[in-house]
C-alpha positions as CSV (number, residue, x, y, z in Angstrom):
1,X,-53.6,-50.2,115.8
2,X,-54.6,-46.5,115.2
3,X,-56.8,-45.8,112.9
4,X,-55.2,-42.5,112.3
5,X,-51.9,-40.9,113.4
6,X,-50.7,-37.4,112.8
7,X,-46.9,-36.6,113.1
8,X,-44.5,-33.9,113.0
9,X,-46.7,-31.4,113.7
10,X,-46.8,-28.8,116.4
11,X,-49.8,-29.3,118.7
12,X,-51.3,-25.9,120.2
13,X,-53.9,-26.3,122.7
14,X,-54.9,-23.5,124.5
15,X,-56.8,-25.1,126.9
16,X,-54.4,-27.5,127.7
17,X,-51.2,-25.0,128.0
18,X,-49.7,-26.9,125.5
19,X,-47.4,-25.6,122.4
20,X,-45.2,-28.5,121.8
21,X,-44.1,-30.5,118.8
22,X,-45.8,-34.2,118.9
23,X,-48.3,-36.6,117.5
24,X,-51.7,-37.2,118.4
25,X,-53.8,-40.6,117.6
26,X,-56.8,-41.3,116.5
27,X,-59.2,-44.8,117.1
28,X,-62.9,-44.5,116.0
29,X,-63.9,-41.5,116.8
30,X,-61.7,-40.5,119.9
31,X,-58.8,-38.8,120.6
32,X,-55.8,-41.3,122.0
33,X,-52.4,-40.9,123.4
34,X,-49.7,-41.4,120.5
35,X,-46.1,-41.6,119.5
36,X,-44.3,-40.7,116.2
37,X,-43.8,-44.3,115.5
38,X,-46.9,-46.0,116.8
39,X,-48.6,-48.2,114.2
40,X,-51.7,-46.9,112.4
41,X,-54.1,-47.4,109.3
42,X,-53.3,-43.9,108.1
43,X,-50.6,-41.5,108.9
44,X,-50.3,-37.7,107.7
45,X,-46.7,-36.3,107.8
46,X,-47.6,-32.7,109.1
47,X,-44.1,-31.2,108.8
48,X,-44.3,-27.4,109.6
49,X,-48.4,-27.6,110.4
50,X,-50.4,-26.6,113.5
51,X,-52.1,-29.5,115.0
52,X,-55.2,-27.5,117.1
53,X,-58.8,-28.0,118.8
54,X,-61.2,-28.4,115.9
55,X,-61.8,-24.5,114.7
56,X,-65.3,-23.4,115.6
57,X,-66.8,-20.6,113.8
58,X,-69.4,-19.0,116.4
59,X,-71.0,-16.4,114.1
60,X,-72.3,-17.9,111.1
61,X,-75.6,-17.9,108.7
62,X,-76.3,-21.2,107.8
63,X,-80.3,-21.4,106.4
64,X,-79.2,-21.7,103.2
65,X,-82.1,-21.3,100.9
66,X,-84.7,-20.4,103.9
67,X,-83.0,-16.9,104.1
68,X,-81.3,-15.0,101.8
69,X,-78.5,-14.5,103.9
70,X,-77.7,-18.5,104.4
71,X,-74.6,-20.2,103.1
72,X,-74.3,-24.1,102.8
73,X,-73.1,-25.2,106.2
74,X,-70.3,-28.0,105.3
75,X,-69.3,-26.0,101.9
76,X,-68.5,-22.9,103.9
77,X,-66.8,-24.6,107.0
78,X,-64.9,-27.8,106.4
79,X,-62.7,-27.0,103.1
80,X,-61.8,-23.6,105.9
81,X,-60.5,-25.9,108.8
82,X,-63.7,-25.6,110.5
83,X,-65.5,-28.5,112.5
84,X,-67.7,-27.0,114.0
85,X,-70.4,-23.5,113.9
86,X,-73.3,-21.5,114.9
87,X,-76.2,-20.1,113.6
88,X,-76.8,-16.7,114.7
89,X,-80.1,-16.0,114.4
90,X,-81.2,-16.9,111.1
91,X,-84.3,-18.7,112.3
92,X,-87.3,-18.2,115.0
93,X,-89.6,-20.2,116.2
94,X,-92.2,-19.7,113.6
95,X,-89.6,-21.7,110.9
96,X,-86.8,-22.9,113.2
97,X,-87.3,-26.4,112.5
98,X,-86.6,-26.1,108.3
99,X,-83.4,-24.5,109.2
100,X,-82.8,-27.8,111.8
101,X,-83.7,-30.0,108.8
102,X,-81.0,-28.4,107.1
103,X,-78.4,-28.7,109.6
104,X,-78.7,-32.6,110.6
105,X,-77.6,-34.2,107.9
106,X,-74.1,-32.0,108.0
107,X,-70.9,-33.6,108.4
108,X,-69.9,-30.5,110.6
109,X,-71.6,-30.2,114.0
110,X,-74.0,-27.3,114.3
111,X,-75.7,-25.2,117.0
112,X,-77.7,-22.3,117.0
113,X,-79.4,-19.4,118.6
114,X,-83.0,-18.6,118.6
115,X,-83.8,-15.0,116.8
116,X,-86.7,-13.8,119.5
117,X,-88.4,-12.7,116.1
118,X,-90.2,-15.7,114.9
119,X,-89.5,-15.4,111.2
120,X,-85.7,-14.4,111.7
121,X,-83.7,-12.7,109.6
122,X,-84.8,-13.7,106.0
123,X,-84.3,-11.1,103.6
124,X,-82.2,-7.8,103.2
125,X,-85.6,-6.1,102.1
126,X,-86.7,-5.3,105.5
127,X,-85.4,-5.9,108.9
128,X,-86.9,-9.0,111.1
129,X,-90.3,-8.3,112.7
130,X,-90.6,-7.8,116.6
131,X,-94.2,-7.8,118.4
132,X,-93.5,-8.4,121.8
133,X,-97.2,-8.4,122.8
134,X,-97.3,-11.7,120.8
135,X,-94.3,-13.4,122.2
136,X,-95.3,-17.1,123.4
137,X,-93.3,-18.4,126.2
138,X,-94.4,-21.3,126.2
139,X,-94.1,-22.0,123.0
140,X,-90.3,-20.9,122.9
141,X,-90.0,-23.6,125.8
142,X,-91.4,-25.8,123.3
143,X,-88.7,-25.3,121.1
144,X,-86.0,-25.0,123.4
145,X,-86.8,-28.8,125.1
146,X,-87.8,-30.5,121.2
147,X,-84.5,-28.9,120.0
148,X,-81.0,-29.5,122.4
149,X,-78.4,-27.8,119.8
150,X,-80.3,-24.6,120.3
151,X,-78.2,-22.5,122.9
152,X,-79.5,-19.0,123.5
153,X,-82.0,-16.0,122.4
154,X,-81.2,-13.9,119.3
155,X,-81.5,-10.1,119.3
156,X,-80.3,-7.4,116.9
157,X,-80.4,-4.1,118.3
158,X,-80.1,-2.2,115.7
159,X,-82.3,0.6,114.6
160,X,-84.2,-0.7,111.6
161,X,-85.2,-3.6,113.9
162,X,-85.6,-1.9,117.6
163,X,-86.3,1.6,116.5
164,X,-84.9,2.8,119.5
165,X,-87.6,1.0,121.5
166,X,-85.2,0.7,124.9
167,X,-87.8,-1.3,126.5
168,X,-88.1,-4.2,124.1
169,X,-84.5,-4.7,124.7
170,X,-84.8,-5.1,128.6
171,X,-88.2,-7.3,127.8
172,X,-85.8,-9.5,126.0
173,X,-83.0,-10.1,128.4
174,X,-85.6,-10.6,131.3
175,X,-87.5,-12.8,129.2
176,X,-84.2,-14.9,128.8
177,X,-83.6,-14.9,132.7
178,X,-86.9,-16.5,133.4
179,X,-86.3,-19.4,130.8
180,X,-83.0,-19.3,131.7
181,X,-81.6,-18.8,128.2
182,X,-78.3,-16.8,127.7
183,X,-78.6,-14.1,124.7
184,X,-76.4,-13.3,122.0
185,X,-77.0,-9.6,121.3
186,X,-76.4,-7.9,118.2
187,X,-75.1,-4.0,118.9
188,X,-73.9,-3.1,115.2
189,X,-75.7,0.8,114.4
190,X,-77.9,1.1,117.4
191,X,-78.9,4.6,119.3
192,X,-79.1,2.9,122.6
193,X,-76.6,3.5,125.1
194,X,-74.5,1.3,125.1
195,X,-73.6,1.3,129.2
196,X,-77.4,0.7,129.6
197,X,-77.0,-1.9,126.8
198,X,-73.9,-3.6,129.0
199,X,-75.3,-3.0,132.0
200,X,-78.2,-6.1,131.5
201,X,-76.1,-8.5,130.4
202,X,-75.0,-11.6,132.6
203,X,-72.3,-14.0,132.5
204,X,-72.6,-16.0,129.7
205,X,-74.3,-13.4,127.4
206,X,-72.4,-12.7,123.8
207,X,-72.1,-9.6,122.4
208,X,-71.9,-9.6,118.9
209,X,-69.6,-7.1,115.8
210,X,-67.5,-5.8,118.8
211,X,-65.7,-3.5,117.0
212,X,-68.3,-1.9,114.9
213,X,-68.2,1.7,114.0
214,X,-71.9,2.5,113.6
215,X,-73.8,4.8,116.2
216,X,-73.4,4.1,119.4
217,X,-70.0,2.1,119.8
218,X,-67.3,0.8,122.3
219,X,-65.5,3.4,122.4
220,X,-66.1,7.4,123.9
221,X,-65.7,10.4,121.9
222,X,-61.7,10.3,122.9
223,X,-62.0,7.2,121.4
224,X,-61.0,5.1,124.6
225,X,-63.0,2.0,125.8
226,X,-65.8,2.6,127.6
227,X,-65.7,1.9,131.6
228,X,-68.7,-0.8,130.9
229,X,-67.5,-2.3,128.5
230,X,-64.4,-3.7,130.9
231,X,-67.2,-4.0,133.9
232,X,-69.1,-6.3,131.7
233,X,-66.2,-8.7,130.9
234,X,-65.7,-8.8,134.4
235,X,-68.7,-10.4,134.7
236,X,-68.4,-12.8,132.0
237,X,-70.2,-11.2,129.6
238,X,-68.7,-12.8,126.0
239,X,-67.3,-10.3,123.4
240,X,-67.2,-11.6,119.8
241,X,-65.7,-10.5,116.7
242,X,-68.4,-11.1,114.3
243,X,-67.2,-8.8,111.9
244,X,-68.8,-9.7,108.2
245,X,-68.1,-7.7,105.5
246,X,-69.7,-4.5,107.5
247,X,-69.8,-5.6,110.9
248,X,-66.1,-3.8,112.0
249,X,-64.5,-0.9,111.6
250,X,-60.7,-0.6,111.6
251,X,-60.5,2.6,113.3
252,X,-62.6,1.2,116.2
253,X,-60.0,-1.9,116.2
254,X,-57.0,-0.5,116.0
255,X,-58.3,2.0,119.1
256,X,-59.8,-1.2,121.3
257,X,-56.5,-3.0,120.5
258,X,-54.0,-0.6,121.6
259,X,-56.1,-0.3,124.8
260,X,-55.8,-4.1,125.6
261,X,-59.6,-5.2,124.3
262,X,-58.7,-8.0,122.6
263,X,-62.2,-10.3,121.5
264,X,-63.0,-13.6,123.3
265,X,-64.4,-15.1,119.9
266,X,-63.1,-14.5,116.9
267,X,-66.0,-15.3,114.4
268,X,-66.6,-14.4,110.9
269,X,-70.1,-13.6,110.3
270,X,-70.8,-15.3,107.0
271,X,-73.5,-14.9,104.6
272,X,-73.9,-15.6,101.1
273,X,-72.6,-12.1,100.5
274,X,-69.4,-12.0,102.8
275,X,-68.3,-15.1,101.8
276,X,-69.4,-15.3,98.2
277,X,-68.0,-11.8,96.9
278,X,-65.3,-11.0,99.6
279,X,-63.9,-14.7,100.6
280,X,-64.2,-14.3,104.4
281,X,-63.3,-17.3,105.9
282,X,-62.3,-18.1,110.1
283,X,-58.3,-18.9,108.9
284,X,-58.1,-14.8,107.1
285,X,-60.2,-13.0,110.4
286,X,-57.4,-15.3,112.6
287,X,-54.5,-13.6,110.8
288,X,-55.6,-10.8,111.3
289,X,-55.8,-10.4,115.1
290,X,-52.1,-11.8,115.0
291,X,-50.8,-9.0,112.8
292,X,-52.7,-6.6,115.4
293,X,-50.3,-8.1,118.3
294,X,-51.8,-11.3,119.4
295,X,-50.1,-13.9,120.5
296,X,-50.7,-17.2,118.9
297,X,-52.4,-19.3,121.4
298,X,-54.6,-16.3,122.7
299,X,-55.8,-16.6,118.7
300,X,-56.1,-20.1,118.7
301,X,-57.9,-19.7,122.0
302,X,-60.4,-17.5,120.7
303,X,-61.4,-19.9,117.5
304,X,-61.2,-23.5,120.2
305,X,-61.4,-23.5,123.7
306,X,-64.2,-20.1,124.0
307,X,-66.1,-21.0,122.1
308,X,-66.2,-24.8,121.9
309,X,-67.1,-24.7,125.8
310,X,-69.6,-22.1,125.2
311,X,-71.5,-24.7,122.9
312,X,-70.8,-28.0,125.1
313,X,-67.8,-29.5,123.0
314,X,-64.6,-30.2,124.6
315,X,-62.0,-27.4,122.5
316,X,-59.0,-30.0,123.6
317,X,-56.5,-32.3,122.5
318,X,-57.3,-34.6,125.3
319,X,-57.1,-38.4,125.5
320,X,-61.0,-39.6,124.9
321,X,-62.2,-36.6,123.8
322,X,-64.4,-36.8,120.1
323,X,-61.1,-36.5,117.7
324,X,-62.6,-32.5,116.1
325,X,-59.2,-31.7,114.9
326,X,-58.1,-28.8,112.5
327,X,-54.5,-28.9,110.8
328,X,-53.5,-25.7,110.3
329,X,-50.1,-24.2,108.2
330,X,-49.1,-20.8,109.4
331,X,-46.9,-19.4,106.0
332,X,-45.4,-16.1,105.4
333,X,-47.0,-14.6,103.0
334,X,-48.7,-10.9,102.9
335,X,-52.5,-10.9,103.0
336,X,-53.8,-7.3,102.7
337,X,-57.3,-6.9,104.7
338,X,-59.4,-4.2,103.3
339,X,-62.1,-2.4,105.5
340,X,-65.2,-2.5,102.8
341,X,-67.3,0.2,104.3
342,X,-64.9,2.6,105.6
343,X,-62.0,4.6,104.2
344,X,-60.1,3.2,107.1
345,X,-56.7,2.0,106.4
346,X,-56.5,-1.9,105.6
347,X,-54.6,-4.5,107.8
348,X,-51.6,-5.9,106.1
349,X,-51.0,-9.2,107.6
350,X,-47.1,-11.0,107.7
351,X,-48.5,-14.4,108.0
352,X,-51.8,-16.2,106.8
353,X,-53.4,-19.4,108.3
354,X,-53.7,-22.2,105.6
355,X,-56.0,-25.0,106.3
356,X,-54.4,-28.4,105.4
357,X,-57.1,-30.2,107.0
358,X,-60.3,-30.9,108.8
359,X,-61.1,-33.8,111.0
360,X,-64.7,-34.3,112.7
361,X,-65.3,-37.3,115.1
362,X,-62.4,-39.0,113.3
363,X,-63.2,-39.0,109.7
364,X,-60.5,-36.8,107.7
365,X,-62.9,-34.7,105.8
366,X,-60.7,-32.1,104.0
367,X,-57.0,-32.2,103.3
368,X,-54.8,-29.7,100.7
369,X,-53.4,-31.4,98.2
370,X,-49.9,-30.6,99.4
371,X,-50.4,-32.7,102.6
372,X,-49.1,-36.0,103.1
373,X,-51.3,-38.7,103.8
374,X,-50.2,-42.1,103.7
375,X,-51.9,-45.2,103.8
């Protein structure tokens, strides 16, 4: 007997090429083959839902109460249809294991990347601190091999942190090759070119706030995509969303997305601040890439499969795969996005994703109150 069966719904798993109605089981904490009238424990009618990948959130700020910036890991992501989300950087070396002590105990599963600064990011004050003539290698191995959930280097390139210092950026990325670390590389109001910035990066490397519309950006001053920026996807270089509450700018979107540069990841970039006085969540930045002419699965991609294989979790429906599964309702209902730190026109939005439920390794988490779950 299942201990959990799901019906009615309408799986979507990008991964998988599948966009079919069906049901999917549930025994322990593993995904199994099912049927709408197989026996189970628990059942939840999902009638007009999407059945998808557990959502991951790549871009979050999760040190809550070690940095100003931190929100509450399972608060933030499981009542939003998220199983499972990053750090970005909140934490170095110097204090990376407090944030890790947060972390463990959460119900939804957690990675992170190493800020190369060793205190992080930890206050809006003044940017993080960068000395590269005291970097320890050795003691970033250290915390690389005590710590497996850790996945990459950490650098903003932004003025108030770089100052336009070139170098320390190149220091960085080699730095990363020889531990053989990929970086996730903040490029949100910085001077430095960005087809030098592009130009280092290596398969596997993020780029983070895509579409921002600070100092150098994606685009030229005929507001078309630069040539690197399409050279460095076709070398697997990662383009993410990241947008925040300042992180994007419309203008810059609406230009990239005409052109065909749609993001790889779609992630929020929470802190206490986005999330707390503007209500980002993952579901409201997924409805808006499919008013701007995405097509459903290449949004549900971009939230599962992308970025659940970038940090080592499966991103499929399959049979024996850890059952991380988000129930999602897709309504009809206007949602107006507003641009906060430009005057750029908002994105009005047809339809808004509705999370109905959150499932992580097989234990039902969340559900709305207007989803059916019988026992």
């Amino acid at each position: 007997m299942l201990d959990l069966l799901i019906t009615n719904a309408r799986l979507i798993d990008p991964a998988a090429g599948v966009n079919a109605p069906g049901a999917i089981g549930i025994c322990g904490k593993r995904i199994v083959l099912a049927h709408q009238d197989d026996a189970a424990k628990s059942r939840i009618e999902a009638d007009g839902c999407l059945v998808t990948p557990g959502l991951v959130d790549f871009h979050m700020h999760l040190f809550d109460e070690g940095s100003e910036f931190g929100v509450p890991a399972d608060l933030a992501c499981i009542p939003s249809g998220v199983c499972a989300a990053v750090d970005a950087g909140s934490a170095g070396m110097s204090n990376y294991r407090s944030l890790r002590r947060n972390l463990l105990p959460c119900r939804v599963k957690t990675r992170s990347y190493l800020n190369i600064a060793p205190m992080g990011i930890t206050c809006r004050a003044y940017a993080e601190k960068i000395f590269p003539e005291r970097w320890d290698a050795d003691r970033l191995e250290d915390v690389f091999a005590d710590c497996p959930e850790l996945i990459g280097l950490k650098l903003r390139i932004s003025d108030d942190v770089l100052g336009g210092r070139r170098q320390l950026f190149f220091d960085v990325v080699s730095l990363a090759g020889k531990l053989g670390l990929p970086v996730n590389v903040h490029i949100a109001d910085t001077s430095l070119p960005m087809e030098e910035v592009l130009a280092r990066l290596r398969e596997g490397d993020v780029v983070s706030h895509l579409y921002h519309g600070r100092n150098e950006t994606i685009l030229d001053e005929k507001a078309r995509v630069k040539p690197c920026v399409w050279e460095a996807r076709k070398r697997g270089v990662l383009f993410d969303s990241a947008e925040g509450a300042g992180n994007i700018s419309y203008d810059v979107l609406r230009h990239a997305m005409a052109q065909g540069l749609a993001p790889d990841i779609i992630s929020t970039d929470i802190t206490n601040y986005s999330w707390n006085h503007h209500g980002l969540t993952l579901c409201r930045c997924m409805g808006k890439y499919l008013a701007l002419g995405m097509k459903l699965p290449d949004v549900l991609r971009c939230v599962t499969a992308t970025p659940a294989r970038k940090i080592g979790l499966s991103g499929a429906l399959k049979e024996g795969m850890p059952a991380d599964i988000s129930i999602l309702r897709l309504r009809r209902q206007e949602e107006r996005h507003d641009n906060f730190h430009t005057e750029a026109s908002p994105v009005i939005a047809a339809r808004r994703f509705i999370p109905m439920a959150t499932i992580v390794d097989g234990q039902l988490l969340y559900r709305a109150d207007d989803l059916r779950v019988n026992e």
